[in-house]
C-alpha positions in Angstrom: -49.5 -232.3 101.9 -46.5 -233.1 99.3 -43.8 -235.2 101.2 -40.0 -233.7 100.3 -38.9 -237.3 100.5 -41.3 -238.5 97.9 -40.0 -240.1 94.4 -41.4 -237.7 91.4 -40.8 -238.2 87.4 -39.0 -235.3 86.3 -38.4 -236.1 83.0 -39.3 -239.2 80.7 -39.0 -239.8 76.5 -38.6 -242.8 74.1 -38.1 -243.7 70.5 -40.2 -244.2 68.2 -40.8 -247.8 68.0 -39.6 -249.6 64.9 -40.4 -252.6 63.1 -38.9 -256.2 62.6 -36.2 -254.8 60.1 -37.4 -251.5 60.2 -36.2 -248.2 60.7 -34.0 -248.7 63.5 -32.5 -252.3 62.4 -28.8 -250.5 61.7 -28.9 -248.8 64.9 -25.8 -250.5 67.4 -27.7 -251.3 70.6 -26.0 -249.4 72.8 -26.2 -246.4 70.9 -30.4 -247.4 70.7 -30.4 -247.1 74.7 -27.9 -243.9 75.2 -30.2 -241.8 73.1 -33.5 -241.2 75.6 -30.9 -241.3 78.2 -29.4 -238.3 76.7 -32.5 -237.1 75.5 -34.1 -237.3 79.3 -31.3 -234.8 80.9 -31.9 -232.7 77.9 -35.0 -231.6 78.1 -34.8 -230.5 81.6 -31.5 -228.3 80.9 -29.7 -231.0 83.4 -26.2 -231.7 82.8 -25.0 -235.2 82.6 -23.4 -235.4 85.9 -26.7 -235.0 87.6 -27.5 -238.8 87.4 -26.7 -240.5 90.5 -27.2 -244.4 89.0 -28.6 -246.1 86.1 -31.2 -248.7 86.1 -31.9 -250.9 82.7 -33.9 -253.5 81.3 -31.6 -255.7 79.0 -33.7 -258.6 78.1 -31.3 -259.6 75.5 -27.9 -259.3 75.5 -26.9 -261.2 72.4 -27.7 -258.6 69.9 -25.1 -256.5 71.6 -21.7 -256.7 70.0 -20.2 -258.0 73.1 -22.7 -260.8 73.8 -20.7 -262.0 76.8 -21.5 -259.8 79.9 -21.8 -256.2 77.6 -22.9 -254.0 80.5 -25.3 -252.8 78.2 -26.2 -250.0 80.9 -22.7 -249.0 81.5 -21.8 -248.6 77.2 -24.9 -247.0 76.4 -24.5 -244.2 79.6 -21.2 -243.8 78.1 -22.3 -243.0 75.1 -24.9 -240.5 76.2 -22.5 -238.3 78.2 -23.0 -239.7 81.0 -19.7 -238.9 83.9 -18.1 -242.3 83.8 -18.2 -242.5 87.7 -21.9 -243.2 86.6 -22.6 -246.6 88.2 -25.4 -248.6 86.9 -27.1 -252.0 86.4 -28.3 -253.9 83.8 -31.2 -256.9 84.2 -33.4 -259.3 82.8 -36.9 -259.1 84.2 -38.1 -260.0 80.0 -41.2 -257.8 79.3 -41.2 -256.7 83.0 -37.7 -255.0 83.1 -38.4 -251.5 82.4 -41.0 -250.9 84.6 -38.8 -252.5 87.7 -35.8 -250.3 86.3 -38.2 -247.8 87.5 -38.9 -249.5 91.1 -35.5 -250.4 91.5 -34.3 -246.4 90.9 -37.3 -245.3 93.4 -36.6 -248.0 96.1 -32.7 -246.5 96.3 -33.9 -243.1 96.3 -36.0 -244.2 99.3 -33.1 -245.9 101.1 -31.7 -242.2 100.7 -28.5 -243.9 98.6 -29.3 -241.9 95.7 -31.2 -238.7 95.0 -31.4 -238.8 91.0 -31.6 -241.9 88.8 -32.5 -242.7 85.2 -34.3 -245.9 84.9 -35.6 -247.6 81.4 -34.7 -250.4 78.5 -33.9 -251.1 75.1 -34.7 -253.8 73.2 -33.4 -254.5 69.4 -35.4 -257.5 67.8 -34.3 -256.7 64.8 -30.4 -257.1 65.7 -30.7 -260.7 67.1 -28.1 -263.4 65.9 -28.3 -266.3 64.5 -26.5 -269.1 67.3 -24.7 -271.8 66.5 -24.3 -274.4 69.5 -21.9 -277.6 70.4 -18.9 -276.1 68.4 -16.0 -275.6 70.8 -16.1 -279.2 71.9 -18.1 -280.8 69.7 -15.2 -282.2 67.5 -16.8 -280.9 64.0 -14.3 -281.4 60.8 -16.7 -281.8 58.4 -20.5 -281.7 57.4 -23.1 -279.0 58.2 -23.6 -276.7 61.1 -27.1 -276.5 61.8 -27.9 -272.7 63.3 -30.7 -271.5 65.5 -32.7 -268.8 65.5 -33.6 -267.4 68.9 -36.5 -265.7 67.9 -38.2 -268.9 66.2 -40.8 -270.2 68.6 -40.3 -267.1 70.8 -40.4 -269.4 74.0 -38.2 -271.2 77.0 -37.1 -274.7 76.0 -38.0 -276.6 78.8 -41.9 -274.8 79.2 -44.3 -274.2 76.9 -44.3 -271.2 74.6 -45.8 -268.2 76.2 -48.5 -268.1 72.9 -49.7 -271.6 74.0 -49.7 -271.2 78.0 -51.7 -268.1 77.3 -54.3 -269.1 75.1 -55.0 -271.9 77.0 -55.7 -269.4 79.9 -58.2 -267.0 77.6 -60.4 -270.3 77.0 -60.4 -270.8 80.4 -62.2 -267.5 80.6 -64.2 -268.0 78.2 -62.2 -265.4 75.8 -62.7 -266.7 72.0 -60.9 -265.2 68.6 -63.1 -263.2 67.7 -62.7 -261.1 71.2 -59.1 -261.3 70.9 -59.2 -259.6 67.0 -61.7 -257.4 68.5 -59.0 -255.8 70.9 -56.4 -255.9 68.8 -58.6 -254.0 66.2 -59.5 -251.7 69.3 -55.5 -251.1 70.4 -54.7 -250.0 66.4 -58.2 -247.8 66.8 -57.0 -246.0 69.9 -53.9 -245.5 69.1 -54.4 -243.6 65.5 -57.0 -241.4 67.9 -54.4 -240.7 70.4 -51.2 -239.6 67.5 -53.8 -238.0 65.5 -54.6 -235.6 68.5 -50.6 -235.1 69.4 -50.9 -237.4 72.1 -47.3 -239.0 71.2 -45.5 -235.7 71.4 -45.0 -235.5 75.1 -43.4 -238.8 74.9 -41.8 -239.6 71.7 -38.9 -238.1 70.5 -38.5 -237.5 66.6 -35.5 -239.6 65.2 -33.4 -238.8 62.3 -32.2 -242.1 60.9 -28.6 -241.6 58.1 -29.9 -243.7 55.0 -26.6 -245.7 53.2 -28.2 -244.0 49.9 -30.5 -240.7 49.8 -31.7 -238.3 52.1 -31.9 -239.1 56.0 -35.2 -240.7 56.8 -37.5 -238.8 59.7 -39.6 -241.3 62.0 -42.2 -239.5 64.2 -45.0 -242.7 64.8 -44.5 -246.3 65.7 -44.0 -248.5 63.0 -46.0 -251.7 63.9 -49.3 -249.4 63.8 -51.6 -250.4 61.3 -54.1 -247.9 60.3 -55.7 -249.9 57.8 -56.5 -252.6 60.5 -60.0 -254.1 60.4 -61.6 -257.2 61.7 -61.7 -258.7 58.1 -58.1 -258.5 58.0 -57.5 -259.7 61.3 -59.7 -263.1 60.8 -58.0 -264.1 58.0 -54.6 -264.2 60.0 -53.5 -268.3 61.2 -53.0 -268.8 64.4 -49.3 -269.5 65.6 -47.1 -271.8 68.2 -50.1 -274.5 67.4 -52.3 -271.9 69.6 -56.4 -272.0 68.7 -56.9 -267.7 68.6 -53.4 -266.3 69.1 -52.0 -264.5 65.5 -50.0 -262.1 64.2 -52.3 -259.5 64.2 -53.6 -259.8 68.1 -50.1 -259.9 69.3 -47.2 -257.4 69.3 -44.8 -257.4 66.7 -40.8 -258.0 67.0 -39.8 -254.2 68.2 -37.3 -252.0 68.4 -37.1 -248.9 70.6 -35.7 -247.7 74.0 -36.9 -245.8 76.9 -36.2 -244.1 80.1 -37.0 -241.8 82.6 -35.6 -239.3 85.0 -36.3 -239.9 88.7 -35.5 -238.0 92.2 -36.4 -236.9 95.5 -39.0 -234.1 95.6 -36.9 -232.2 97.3 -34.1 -231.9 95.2 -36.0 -231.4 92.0 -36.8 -228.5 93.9 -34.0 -227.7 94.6 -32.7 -227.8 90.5 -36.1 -225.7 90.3 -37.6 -228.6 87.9 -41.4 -229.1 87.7 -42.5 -232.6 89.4 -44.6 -234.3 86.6 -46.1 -236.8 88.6 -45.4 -239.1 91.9 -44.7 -242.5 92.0 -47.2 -243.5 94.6 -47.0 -247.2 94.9 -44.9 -250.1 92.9 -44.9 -254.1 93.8 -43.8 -257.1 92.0 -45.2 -260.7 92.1 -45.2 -263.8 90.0 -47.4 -266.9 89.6 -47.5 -270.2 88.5 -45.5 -270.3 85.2 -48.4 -271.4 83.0 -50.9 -268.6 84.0 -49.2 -265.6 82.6 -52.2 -263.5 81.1 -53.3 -263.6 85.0 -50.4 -261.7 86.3 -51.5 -258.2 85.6 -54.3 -258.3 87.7 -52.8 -260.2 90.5 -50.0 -257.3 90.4 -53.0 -254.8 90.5 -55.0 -256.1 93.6 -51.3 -256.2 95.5 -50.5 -252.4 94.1 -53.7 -250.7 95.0 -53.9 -252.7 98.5 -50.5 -251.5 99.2 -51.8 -247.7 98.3 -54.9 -247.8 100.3 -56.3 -247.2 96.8 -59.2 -248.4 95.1 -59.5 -249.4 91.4 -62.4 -246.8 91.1 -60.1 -244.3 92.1 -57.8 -245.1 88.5 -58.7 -242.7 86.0 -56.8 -244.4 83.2 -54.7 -247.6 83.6 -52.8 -250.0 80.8 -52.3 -253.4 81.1 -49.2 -254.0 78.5 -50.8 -256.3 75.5 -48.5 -259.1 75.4 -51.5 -261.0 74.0 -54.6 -259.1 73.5 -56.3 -262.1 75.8 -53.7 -260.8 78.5 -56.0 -257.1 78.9 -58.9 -259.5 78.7 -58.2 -261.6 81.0 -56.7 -259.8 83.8 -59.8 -257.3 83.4 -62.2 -260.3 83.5 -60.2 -261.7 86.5 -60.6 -258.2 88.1 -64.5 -257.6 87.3 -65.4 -260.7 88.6 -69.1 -261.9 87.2 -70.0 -258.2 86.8 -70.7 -257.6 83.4 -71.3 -254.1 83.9 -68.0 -253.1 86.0 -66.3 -255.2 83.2 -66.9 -252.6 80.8 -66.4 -249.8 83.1 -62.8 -251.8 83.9 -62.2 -252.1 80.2 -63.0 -248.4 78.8 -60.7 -246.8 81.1 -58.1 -249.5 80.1 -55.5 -248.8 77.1 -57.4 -245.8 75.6 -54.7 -244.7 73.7 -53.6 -248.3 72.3 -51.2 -250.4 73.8 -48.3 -253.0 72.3 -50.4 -254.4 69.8 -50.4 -251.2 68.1 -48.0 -249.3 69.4 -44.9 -252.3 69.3 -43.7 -254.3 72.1 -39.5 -254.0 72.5 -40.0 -255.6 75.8 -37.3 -254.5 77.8 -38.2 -251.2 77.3 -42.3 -251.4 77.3 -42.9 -250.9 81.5 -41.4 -247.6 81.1 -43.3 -246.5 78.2 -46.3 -247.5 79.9 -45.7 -244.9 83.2 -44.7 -242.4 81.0 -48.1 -242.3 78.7 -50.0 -242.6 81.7 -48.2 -239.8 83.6 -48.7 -237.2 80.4 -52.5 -238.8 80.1 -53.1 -237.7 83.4 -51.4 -234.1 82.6 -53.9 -234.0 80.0 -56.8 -234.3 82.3 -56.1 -232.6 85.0 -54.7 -234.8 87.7 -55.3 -237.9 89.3 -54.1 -241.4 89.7 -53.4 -243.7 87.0 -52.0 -247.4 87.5 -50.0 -249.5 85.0 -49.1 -253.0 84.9 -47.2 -255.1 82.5 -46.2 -259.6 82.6 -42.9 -261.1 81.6 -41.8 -264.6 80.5 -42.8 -267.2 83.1 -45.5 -265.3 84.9 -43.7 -262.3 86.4 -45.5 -258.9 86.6 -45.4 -255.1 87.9 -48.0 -252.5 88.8 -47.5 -248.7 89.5 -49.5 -246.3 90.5 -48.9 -242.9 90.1 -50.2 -239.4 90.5 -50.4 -236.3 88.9 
């Protein structure tokens, strides 16, 4: 029996995902974030005052043009339509954030604070500074200023890069380069299956981008998928970070791209007469030791479905985000146990329509990309329950399960 009282996606739409210096590089971040939050009222006929609270993944907030506390959330809900009594919140949870902007939105809505809430993230690589540090008081008259580039490394200065913490893990598990290319081959594969057959359309919204010279350019697909992917290609790629199998090509690119979606109690989206496109059934957080990050997917999992009462059988699709590809790997692995057999079951019901490696990883807004392609998978079959579960930087992670 459906509980009036439950939390249901009403709505939910992203961007295209762009490219290091791609497509969406011009694009002001605030204006990157307004527009699915706009977009997500739109295609439910709701007017803008209909949003109780915002809830945003903001990873980043130097490449906004007010580095020092921007309210990212507050400018870009502005800039969508949003009434300006529209309180909100913007956080850093890294690769994480979007998909807690989502349990954070449902969690108030439980509390009975709020009855409508529009949760998601941007994330603009692409727009990252370069930083220049020790200038207000370090006395410089003369000589060079050395500047850094945040993005070099792509790590946290006082633990080891992500890349290195999490290959280390994959050998632990036995997970070689070859394995790791496979998936990423497997992710680019899936994906060009999936936007072939419309898949994307549900989700994606087509962007018009001005050009500074010609006619306006149309994006309809995700940029960092690479249709002419193959394993030859992918071997002859050099490792990176000093890592023995992590690459460019089984890792997610640099992105670009924003995300949200439209919450609310069951009972008032019937109420506004709106069709309930799936439940959130279950949502938890955890984190683990720093160092053991491509494990925290499937510690996030075991605590999700115990909290449901479900079992993993009962998943009909799931994603586990591809930070790495060994991150998939391993967390299935860690989740199958020594059964070689249920590790393949595990893994063919896992990312079948790609994941970040081919579709692009703007990190702040991934966890709300992944619901949402799981909630209009499920649509497409029929019903049923689907579980999603993305890590962040230092070992963080989240799991939802929802139903259709």
């Amino acid at each position: 029996m459906l509980d009036e009282n439950d939390v249901v996606i009403v709505s939910a739409c992203r961007t295209p995902f762009g490219r290091y210096g791609g497509s969406l590089k011009d694009i002001d971040y605030y204006d990157l974030g307004a527009i699915p939050m706009k977009e997500v009222l739109r295609r439910v006929s709701l007017s803008a005052d209909m949003a109780d609270e915002v809830f945003w993944g903001v990873g980043d907030t130097s490449a906004c043009k007010d580095p020092y506390t921007p309210v990212a959330a507050r400018q870009s809900l502005l800039k969508a339509g949003l009434r300006p009594e529209t309180p909100s919140i913007s956080f850093d949870m890294a690769c994480v954030s979007a998909m807690h902007a989502v349990k954070l939105a449902t969690m108030s809505i439980k509390l009975g604070e709020i009855d409508v809430a529009i949760a998601g993230g941007a994330t603009s690589f692409s727009q990252e500074p370069l930083v220049v540090r020790g200038l207000r008081f370090g006395g410089y008259r003369l000589g060079n200023v050395t500047m850094e580039d945040p993005l070099f490394w792509m790590g946290y200065r006082d633990f080891n890069p992500v890349s290195v913490d999490s290959d280390n893990v994959a050998f632990e598990y036995g997970i070689d380069r070859l394995e790791q290319d496979e998936w990423a081959l497997r992710s680019h594969v899936n994906y060009g299956n999936a936007w072939n057959a419309g898949k994307f359309k549900d989700e994606m919204m087509t962007l018009t981008i001005p050009q500074k010279k010609g006619e306006r350019e149309v994006l309809d697909i995700d940029e960092q998928y690479r249709p002419d992917s193959s394993i030859e290609k992918l071997s002859r790629l050099q490792p990176v970070y000093g890592t023995r199998a992590i690459t460019a090509g089984n890792a997610p690119g640099m992105n670009d791209g924003a995300t949200a979606i439209l919450v609310m109690r069951r009972r008032k989206a019937e109420q506004l007469g709106l069709e309930c496109l799936a439940t959130v059934v279950s949502q938890v957080s955890i984190a683990i030791d720093a160092s053991r990050m491509p494990e925290g997917p499937a510690y996030a999992i075991q605590k999700v479905l115990k909290k449901a009462s479900l079992a993993l059988d009962q998943m009909a699709v799931m994603e586990i985000n591809e930070a790495f590809a060994c991150v998939p790997l391993v967390s299935t692995k860690l989740l199958a146990g020594d059964d070689k057999k249920r590790l393949k079951e595990i893994r063919d019901r896992t990312n079948i329509n790609g994941s970040a490696i081919a579709i692009g990883h703007p990190n702040t807004a991934s966890g709300a990309r992944i619901i949402m392609n799981l909630m209009y998978e499920l649509r497409r079959r029929g019903g049923g329950y689907a579980l999603g579960a993305i890590c962040g930087g230092l070992a963080q992670a989240d799991a939802t399960i929802i139903k259709v």
